[in-house]
ROMAR-931720 format. One record per residue: chain; x, y, z of N, C-alpha, C, CB in turn. Coordinates in steps of 0.05 Angstrom, whole numbers, always signed. Glycine has a CB too. Layout:
BEGIN
ATOM|c|n_px|n_py|n_pz|ca_px|ca_py|ca_pz|c_px|c_py|c_pz|cb_px|cb_py|cb_pz
ATOM|A|X|Y|Z|X|Y|Z|X|Y|Z|X|Y|Z
...
END
This chain:
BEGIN
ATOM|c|n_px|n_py|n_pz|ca_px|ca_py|ca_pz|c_px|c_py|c_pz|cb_px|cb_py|cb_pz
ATOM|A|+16|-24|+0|+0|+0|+0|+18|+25|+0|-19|+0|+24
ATOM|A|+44|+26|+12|+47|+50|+22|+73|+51|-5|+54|+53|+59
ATOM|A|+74|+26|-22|+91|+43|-51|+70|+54|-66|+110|+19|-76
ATOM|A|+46|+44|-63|+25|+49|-88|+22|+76|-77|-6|+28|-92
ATOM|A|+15|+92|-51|+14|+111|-52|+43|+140|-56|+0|+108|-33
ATOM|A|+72|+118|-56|+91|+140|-67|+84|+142|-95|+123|+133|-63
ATOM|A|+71|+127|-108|+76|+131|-138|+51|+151|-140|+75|+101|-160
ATOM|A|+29|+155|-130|+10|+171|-133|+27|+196|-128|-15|+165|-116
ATOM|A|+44|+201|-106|+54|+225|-102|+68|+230|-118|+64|+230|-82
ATOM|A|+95|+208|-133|+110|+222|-145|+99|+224|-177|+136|+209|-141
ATOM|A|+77|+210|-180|+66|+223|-209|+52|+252|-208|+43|+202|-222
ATOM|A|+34|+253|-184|+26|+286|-180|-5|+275|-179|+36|+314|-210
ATOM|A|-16|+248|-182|-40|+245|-165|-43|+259|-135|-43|+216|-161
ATOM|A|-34|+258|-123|-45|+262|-85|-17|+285|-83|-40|+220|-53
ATOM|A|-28|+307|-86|-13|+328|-74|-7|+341|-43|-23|+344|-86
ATOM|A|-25|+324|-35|-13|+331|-6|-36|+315|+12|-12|+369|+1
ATOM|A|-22|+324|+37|-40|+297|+67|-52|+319|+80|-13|+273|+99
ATOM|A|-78|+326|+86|-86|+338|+108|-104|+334|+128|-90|+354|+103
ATOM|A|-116|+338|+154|-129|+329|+172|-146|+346|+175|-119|+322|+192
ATOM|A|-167|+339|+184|-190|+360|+186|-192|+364|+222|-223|+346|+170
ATOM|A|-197|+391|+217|-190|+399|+245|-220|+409|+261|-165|+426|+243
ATOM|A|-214|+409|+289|-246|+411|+301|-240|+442|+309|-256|+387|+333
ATOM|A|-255|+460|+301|-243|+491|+311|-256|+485|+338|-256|+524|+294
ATOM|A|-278|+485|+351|-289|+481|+375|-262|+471|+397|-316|+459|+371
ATOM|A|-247|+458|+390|-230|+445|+409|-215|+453|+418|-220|+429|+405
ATOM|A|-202|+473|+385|-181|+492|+385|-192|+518|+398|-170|+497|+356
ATOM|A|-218|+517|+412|-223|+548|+419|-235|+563|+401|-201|+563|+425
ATOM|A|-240|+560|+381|-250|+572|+361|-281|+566|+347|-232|+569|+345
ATOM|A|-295|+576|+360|-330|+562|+350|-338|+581|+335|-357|+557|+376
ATOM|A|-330|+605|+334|-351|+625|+316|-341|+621|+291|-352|+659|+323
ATOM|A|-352|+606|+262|-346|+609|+230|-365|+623|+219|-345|+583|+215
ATOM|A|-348|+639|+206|-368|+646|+191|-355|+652|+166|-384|+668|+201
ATOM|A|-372|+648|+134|-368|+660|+109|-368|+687|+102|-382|+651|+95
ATOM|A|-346|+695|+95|-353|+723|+88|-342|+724|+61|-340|+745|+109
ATOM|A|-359|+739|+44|-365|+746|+15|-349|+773|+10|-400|+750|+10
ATOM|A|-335|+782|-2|-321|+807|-8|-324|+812|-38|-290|+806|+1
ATOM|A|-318|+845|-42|-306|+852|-63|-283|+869|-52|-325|+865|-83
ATOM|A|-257|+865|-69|-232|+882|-57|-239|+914|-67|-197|+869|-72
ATOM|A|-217|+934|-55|-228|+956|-69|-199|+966|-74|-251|+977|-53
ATOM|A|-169|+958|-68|-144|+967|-62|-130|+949|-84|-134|+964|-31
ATOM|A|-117|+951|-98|-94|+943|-112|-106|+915|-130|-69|+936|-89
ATOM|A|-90|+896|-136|-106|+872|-152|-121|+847|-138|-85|+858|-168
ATOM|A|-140|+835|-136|-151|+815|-131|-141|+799|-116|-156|+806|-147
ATOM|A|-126|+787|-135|-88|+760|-123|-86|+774|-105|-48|+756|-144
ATOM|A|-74|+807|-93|-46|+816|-78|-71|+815|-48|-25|+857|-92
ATOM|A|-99|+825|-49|-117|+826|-35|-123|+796|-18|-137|+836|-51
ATOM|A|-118|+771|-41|-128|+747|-36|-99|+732|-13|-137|+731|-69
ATOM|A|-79|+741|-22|-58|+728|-10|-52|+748|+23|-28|+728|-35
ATOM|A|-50|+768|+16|-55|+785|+42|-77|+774|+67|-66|+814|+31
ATOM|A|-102|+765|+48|-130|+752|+74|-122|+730|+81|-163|+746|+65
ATOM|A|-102|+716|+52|-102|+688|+55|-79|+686|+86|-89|+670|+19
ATOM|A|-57|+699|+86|-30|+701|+109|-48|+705|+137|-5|+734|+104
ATOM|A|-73|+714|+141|-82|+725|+176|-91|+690|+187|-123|+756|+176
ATOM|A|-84|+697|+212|-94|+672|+226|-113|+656|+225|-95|+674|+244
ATOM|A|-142|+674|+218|-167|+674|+224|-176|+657|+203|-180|+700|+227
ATOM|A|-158|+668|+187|-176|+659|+149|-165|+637|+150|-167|+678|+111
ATOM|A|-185|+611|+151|-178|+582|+143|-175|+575|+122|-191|+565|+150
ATOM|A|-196|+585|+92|-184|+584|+68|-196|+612|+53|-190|+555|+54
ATOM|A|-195|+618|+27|-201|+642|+12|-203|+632|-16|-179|+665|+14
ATOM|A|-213|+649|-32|-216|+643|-51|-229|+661|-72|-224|+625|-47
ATOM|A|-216|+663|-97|-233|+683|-114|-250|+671|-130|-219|+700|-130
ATOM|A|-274|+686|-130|-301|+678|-140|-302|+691|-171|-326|+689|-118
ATOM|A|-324|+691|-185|-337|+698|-211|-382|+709|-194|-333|+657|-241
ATOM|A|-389|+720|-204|-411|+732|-202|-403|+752|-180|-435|+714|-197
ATOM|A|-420|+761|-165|-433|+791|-147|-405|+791|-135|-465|+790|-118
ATOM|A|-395|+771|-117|-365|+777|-106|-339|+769|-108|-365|+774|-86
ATOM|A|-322|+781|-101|-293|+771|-117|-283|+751|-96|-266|+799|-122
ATOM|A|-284|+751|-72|-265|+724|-54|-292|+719|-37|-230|+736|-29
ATOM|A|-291|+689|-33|-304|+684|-15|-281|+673|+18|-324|+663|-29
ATOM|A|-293|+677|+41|-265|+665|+57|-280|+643|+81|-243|+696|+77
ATOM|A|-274|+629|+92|-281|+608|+125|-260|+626|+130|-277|+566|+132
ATOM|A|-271|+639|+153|-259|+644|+180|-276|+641|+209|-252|+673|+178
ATOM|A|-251|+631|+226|-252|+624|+257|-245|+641|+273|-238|+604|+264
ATOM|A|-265|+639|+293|-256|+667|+313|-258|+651|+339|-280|+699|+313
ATOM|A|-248|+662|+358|-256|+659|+387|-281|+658|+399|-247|+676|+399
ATOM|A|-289|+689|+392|-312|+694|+394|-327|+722|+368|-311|+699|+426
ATOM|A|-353|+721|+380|-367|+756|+370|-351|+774|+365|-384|+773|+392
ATOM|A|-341|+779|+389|-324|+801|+382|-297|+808|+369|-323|+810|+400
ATOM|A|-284|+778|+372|-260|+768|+352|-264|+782|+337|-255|+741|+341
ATOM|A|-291|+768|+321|-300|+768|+285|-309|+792|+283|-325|+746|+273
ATOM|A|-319|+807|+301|-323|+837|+293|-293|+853|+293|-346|+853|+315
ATOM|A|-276|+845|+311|-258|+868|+312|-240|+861|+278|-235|+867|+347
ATOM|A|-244|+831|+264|-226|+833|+251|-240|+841|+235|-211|+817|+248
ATOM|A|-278|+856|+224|-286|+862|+207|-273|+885|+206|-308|+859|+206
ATOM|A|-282|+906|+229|-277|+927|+237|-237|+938|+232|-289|+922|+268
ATOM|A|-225|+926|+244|-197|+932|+245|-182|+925|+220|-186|+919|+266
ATOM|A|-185|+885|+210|-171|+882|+190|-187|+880|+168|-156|+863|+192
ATOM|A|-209|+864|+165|-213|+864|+130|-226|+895|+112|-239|+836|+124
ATOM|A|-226|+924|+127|-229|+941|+113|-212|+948|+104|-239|+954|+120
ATOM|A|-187|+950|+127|-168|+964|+128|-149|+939|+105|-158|+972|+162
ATOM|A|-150|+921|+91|-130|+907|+77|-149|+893|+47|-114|+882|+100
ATOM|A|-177|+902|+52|-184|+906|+25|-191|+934|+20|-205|+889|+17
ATOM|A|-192|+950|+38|-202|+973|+15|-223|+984|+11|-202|+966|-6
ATOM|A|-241|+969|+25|-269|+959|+17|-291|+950|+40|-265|+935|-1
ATOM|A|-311|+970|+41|-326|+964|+66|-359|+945|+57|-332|+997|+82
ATOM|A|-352|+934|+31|-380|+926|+15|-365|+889|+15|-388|+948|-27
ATOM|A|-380|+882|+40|-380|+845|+38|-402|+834|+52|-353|+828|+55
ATOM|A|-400|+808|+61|-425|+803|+72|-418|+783|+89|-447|+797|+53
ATOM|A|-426|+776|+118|-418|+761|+133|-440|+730|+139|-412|+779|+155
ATOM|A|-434|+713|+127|-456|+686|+132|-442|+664|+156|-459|+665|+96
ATOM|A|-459|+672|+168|-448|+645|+197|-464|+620|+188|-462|+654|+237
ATOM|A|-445|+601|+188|-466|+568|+173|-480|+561|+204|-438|+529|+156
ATOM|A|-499|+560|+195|-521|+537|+225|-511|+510|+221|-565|+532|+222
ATOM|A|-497|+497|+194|-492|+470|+197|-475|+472|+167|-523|+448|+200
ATOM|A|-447|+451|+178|-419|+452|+160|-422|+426|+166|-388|+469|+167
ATOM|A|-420|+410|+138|-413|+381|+130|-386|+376|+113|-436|+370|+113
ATOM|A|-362|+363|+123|-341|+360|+112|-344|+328|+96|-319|+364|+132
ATOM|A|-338|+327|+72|-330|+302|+59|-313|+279|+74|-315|+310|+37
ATOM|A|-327|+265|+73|-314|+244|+82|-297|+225|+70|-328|+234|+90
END
């Protein structure tokens, strides 16, 4: 088993190993989606800047109404407000996003 999976790696099937993590455990229960459009410099330089903060678990640039969508984890309420408030205006540019807290996240199994 474990040559069949070097050859997946060294052909470029399975690019990488990762674990799925419980934020609740880590202290971190508040997720929420937030929807952006950047308003400062290019898209990419906006997306890699949100992508580097602690909070942002992943990012991503979209096509229709908004340009990145992001999962971010907070501590708490006020975590996720201070980083509306403090960081994501101040490093997009841009005070036009939208914040969706999921009532229920299903990961692939």
């Amino acid at each position: 088993m474990f040559e069949r999976i070097q050859k997946l790696v060294a052909s470029g099937y399975i690019k990488k190993f990762t674990i799925e993590v419980d934020f609740e455990k880590l202290g971190l229960p508040i997720l929420s989606y937030i929807l952006l459009h950047h308003g400062l410099g290019s898209v990419e330089d906006t997306l890699r800047r949100l992508s580097s903060l602690d909070c942002v678990v992943s990012a991503a640039l979209t096509t229709g109404c908004w340009d990145i969508i992001m999962l971010t984890a907070h501590r708490s309420m006020k975590d996720l407000s201070d980083f509306v408030v403090n960081e994501l205006q101040r490093l997009t540019g841009s005070g036009n996003f939208q914040i969706l807290p999921p009532v229920m996240r299903l990961e692939k199994q």
